[in-house]
N, C-alpha and C positions, 0 to 999 in steps of 0.2 A: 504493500500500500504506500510505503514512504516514496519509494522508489519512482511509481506511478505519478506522487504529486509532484515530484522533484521533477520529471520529467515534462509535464503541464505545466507546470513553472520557469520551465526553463527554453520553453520554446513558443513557437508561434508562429502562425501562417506567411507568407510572402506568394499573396496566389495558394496555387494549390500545394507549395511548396512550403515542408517544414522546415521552421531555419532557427538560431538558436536568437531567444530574443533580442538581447545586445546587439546583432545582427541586423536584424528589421529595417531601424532607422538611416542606417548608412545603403543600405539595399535600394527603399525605397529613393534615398537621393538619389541616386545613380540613374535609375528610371528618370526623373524629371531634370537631371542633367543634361540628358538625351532628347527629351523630347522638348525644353524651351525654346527655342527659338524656332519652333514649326506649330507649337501649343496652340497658338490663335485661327489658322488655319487649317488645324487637323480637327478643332473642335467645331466648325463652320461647317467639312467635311461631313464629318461623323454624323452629324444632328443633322446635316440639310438646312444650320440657322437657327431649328428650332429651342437650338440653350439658352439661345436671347428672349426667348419667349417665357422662359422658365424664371429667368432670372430679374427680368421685366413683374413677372409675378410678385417676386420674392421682395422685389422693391416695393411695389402696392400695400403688400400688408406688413413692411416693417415698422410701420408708423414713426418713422425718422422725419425728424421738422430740423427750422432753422435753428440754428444752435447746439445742435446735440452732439454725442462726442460718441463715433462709430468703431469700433473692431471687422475689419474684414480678413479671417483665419484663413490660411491657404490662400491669400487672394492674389497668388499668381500675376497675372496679365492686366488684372484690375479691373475687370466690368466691373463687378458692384462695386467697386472703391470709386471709380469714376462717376459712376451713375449717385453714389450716397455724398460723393463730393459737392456736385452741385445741388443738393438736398442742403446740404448742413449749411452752405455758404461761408463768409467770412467769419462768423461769430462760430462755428463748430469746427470739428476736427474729423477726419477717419482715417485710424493706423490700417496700413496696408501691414499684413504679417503673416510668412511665410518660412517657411524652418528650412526651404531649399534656396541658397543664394545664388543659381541661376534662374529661375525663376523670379525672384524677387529683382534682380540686376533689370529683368525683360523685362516687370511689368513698371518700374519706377522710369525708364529710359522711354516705355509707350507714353506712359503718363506727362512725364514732363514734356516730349515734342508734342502733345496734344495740348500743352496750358494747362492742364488740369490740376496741377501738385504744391499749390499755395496752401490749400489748409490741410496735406499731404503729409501724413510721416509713415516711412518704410522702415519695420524694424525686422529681422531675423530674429523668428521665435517659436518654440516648441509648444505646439496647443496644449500639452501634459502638463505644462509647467510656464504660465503666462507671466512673462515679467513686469508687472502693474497692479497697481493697490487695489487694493480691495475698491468694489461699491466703485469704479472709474468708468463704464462704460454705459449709453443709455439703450446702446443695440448691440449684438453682437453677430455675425453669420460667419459661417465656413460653405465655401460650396463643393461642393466632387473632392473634399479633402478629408475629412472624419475616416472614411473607409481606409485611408492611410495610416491614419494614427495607430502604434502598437498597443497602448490604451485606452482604449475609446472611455472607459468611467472614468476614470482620471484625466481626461483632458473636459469630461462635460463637468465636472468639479471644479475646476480649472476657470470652467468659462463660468460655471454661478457664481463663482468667488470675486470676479472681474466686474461683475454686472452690477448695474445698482438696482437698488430693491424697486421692482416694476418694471425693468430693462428687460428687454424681449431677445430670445435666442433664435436666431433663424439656420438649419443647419437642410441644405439643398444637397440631395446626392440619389444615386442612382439605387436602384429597387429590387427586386423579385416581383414581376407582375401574377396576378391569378389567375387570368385567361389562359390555360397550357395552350391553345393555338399562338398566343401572342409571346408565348415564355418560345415557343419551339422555336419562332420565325427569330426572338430576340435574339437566342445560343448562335441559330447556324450564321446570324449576322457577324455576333460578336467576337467567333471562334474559328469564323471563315473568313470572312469579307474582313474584317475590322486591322488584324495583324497584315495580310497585302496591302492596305492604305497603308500602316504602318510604317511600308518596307518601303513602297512607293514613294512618299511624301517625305517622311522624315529617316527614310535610312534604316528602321529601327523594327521591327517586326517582334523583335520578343518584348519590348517595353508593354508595346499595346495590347500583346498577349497577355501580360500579367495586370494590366489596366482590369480587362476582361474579366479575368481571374478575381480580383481584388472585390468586383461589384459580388459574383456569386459566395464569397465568405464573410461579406458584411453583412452583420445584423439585419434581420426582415424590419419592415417596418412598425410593426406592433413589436417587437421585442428593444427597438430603436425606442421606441414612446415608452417603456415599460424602465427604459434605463434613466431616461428625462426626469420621468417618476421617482426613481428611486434615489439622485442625484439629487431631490430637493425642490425642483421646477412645480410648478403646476400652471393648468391650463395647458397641458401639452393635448399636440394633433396634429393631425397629418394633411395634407392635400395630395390627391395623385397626377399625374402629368404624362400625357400622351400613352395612352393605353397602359399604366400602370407603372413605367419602366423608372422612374423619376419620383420621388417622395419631398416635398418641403414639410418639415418639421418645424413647428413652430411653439415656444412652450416662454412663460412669464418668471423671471425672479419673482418670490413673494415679498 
């Protein structure tokens, strides 16, 4: 039995692959080392556009106004940093933060040749372990990043501790739909087609393999909501997005 926990303890998925946990987070860099500077246009690809849709959503119900002071986790490239930038205006803020520093290089260098990065801070940060006082942020979101994290409850601990009381969590990532005709058409998409854009586009075919990967071992979305739960949130819930595939989370600091 020792043996057993010691082992559960000691390891952890990467895709369908077991890897010893210490491991994980340098892994996953490595993935989005590769794939920055094609991320914007493989993600256009992939969806057909439709993440702008999603994430268009995600901005409607974060109830972000002028003045407020935003957290965008994983925010990579920076949609919703840019989108919550001109929300906040000059009197608010929105840290752009991201634990991959090429990622983060691409999305502060989009941002500024677009004017967007006056009320802009880019920091390099571990969602596990957020460097920011308590009760500091009035919103918070991670999009297509959670599924990353080697501790998903200790990074949603992370973000309640960060939030101020009534500060709303927005966390946008990818699903297990219910439909099995829409779950089968998803696989042979994701498993077939998804790794040859990969290879095509960005050189890289086994990144997006384990991209693939990484959605089918992340939390379903009622066990996603059950963790929100247990972390202390309430008012947590879900929305679903284009035949299921797609989950916004949404859940309140008390």
């Amino acid at each position: 039995m020792t043996d057993n926990n010691k082992t559960q303890s000691d390891t952890t998925h990467f895709g369908y692959e077991q890897v010893k946990t210490e491991e994980k987070a340098s892994r996953v860099a490595d993935v989005f080392h590769s794939v920055a500077a094609k991320y914007d246009i493989m993600n256009d690809i992939m969806s057909g556009g439709i993440h702008r849709i999603w994430k268009r959503f995600t901005i409607e119900v974060s109830g972000v106004r002028t003045g407020h002071k935003v957290l965008d986790i994983a925010g990579g490239t920076g949609d919703l940093t840019k989108k919550f930038s001109r929300i906040v205006g000059e009197t608010g803020q929105v840290v752009l933060a991201d634990i991959n520093a090429s990622m983060l290089n691409v999305g502060r260098d989009k941002l500024i040749d677009q004017g967007v990065a006056g009320n802009v801070l880019f920091t390099q940060a571990d969602a596990q372990h957020l460097p920011f006082p308590d009760n500091t942020f009035d919103c918070i979101s991670i999009a297509f990043g959670l599924r990353n994290v080697t501790d998903k409850d200790l990074a949603i601990r992370s973000m309640l501790r960060v939030l101020k009381p009534g500060g709303r969590l927005l966390i946008l990532e990818f699903t297990q739909p219910d439909n099995p005709l829409v779950q089968k058409t998803y696989d042979a998409y994701s498993f077939k087609i998804l790794p040859i854009m990969g290879k095509l586009i960005a050189n890289d075919a086994e990144s997006y393999r384990y991209l693939a990967e990484s959605i089918r071992m992340h939390p379903d979305k009622d066990t996603l909501k059950g963790m929100l739960d247990d972390a202390g949130f309430s008012l947590s819930k879900y929305h679903l997005f284009t035949g299921g595939i797609v989950a916004l989370h949404t859940a309140i600091k008390p």
